[in-house]
N, C-alpha and C positions, 0 to 999 in steps of 0.2 A: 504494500500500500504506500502511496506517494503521500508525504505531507505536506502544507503549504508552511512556508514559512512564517513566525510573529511577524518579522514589518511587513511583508507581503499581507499578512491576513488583516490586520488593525487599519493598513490604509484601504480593504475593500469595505472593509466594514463603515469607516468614514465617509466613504463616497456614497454609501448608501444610506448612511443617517442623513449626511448632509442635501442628497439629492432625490433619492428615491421618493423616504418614505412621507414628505409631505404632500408630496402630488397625486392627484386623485382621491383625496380622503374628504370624507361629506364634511358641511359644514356641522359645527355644534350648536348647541343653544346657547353660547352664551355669544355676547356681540364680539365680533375678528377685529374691529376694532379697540378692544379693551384691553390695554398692553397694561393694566393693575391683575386682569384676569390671567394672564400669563405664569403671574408670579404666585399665584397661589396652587399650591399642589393638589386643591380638591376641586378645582374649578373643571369642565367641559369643555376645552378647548385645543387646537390645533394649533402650534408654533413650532418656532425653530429658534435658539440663539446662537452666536457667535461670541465669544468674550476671550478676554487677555487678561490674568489673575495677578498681580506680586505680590508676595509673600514673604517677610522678614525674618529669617527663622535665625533662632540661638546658634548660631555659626555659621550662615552661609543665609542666602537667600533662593527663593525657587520663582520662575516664568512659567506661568500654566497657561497653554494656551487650548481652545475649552468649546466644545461643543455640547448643548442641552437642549431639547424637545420633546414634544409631546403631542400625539393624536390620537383622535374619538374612534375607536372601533365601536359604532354605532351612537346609542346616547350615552351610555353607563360606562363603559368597556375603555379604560385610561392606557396607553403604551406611551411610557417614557423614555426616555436614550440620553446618555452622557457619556464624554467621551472625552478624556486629560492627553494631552502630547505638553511633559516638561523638562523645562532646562536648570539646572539644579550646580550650586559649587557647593552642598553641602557638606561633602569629602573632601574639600581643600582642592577641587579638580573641577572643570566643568564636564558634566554630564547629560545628555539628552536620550529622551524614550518616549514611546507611551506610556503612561504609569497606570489609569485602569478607564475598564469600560462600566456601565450599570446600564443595567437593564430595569425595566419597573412595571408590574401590571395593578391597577387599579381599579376597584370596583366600586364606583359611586353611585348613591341609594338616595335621592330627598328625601326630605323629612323638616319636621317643625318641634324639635322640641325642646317643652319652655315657652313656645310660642313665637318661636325665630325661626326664619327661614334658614334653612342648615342642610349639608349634604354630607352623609357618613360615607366613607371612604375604608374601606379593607383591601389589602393588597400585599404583593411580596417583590423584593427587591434581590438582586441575582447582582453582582461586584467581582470581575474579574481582574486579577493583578496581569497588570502586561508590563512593567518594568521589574527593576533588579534593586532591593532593599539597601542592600549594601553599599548601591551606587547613590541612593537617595531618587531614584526615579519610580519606585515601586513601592506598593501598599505591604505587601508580605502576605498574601494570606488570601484566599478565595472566599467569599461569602454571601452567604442567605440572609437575607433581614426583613421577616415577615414586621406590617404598621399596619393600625388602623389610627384612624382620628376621625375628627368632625371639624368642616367648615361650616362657619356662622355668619350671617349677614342682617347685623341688624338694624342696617341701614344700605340706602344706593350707595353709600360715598366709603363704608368702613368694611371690612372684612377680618374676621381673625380666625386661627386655624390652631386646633387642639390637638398633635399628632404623637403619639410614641412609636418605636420600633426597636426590637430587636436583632442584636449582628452576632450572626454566630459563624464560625469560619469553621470550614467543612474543609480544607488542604492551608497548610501553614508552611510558610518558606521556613529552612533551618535558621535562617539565619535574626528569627524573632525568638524573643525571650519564650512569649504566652502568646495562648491561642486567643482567637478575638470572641470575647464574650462580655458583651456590654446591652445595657438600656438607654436609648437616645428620647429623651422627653424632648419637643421642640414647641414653640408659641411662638405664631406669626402674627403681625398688626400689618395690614397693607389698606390705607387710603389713595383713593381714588382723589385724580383730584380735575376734572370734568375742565374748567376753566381754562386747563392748560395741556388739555385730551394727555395727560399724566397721572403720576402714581410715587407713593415713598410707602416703602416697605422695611418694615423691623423685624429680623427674623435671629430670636435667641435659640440656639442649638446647644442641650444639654448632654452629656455623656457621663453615666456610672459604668465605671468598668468591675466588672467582678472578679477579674484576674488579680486586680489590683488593690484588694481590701476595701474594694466597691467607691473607689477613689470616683469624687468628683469633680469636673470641668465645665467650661462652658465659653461659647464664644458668641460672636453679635455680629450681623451682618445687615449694611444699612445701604439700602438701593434707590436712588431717587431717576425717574426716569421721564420719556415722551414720546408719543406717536406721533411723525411727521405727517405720516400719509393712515390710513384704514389699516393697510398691510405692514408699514415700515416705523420700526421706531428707533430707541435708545437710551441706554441709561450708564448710570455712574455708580460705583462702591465704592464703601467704606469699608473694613473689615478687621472689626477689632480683636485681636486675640490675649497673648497675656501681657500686653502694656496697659492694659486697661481690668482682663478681666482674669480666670486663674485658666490656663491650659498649656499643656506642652506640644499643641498642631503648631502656632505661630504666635509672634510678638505683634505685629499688625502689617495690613496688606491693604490692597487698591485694587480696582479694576474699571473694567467699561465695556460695554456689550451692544452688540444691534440682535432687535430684535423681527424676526418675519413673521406676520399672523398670518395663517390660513384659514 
């Protein structure tokens, strides 16, 4: 049996995140204009982004540059896609790879309860490592991370998202201490901001690691963006890590992305 090669495979895989699979997908219910809907993980919607990450890390820094979308297989039926190529000295060396792909299926349910329009969301997420740990281009570790939450809208202009998941790694590079077994609680705030066909998004990201005497972290990601055209946007990051809050991912980072609605 013949194999294909990693960079051979990750750049087919690219071309068809990037290219494939937003064409010909129905529209959703919510409006392709709504680049605030974008950014929320329980929303019905069809996009594509493009972004460049920096990353300040305790000896070195990383460039991630960063593919993430998402389309409706029907109304409920959520397929997500991310896709990391980065460049890393954090060996005292420069290094470049892809470092991982994620995959994501989502099952979103409306619902009103409390009396809020709200859509519960179950699903499972698939994290393949495609770099090399030791070079700092790689996660170490292949995994599963079944989530469920609930998006709430308790207004046209606010939106928040109540989501936990689980990460459990099912193949472990040698070259990690422990295997990944953690609880990700996250809370997102994303206002709409109509006036300016825009959107800021708060998105706090928790992690208890169990490996780790159930050590806790957390980081904050702060997005302010715009749609130029129905289809075409963009937006800016903030990305605060442990300069601000307590984690060993990063000390603080930046970025900026275009966004495609379909």
């Amino acid at each position: 049996m013949q194999y294909v090669d990693k960079s051979t495979l990750c750049r087919l895989v690219s071309i068809v995140l990037l290219f494939l699979i937003p064409s010909g997908v129905l529209a959703s219910d919510e409006s392709a204009s709504s680049g605030a809907a974008a950014s929320d993980p329980t929303a019905a919607v069809n996009y594509q982004d493009l972004r460049y990450r920096y990353f300040d890390l305790d000896g070195g820094d990383k460039n991630s540059f960063e593919t993430e979308g998402a389309f409706m297989l029907g109304s409920r039926l959520k397929i997500t896609n991310e896709l990391h190529y980065v460049e890393t000295d954090r060996t005292g060396k420069s290094e470049k790879d892809f470092e991982v792909l994620k995959l994501k299926g989502i099952w979103l349910t409306p619902g009103q309860p409390f009396g809020i329009k709200a859509k519960y969301a179950l699903g499972v997420e698939w994290q393949k490592d495609l770099g090399d740990l030791k070079e700092g281009t790689g996660t170490g570790a292949d995994i599963i991370a079944p989530l469920a939450g609930i998006g709430w809208a308790p207004n046209d202009d606010n939106f928040i998202v109540t989501l936990i998941q689980y990460y459990h790694s099912y193949e472990t590079d040698s070259a990690r201490k422990d295997d990944v077994r953690e609880t990700g609680p996250r809370l997102i705030w994303i206002r709409s901001l109509p006036e300016i066909r825009g959107w800021f998004k708060a998105d706090l990201k928790m992690l208890i690691n169990h490996e780790d005497d159930n050590d806790f972290s957390q980081t904050m990601e702060l997005q302010f963006g715009k749609m130029f055209t129905p289809g075409v946007g963009a937006y800016a990051e903030l990305l605060l890590g442990d300069d601000v809050l307590d984690t060993n991912a990063y000390d603080v980072g930046g970025g900026q992305g275009v966004r495609f609605m379909y």
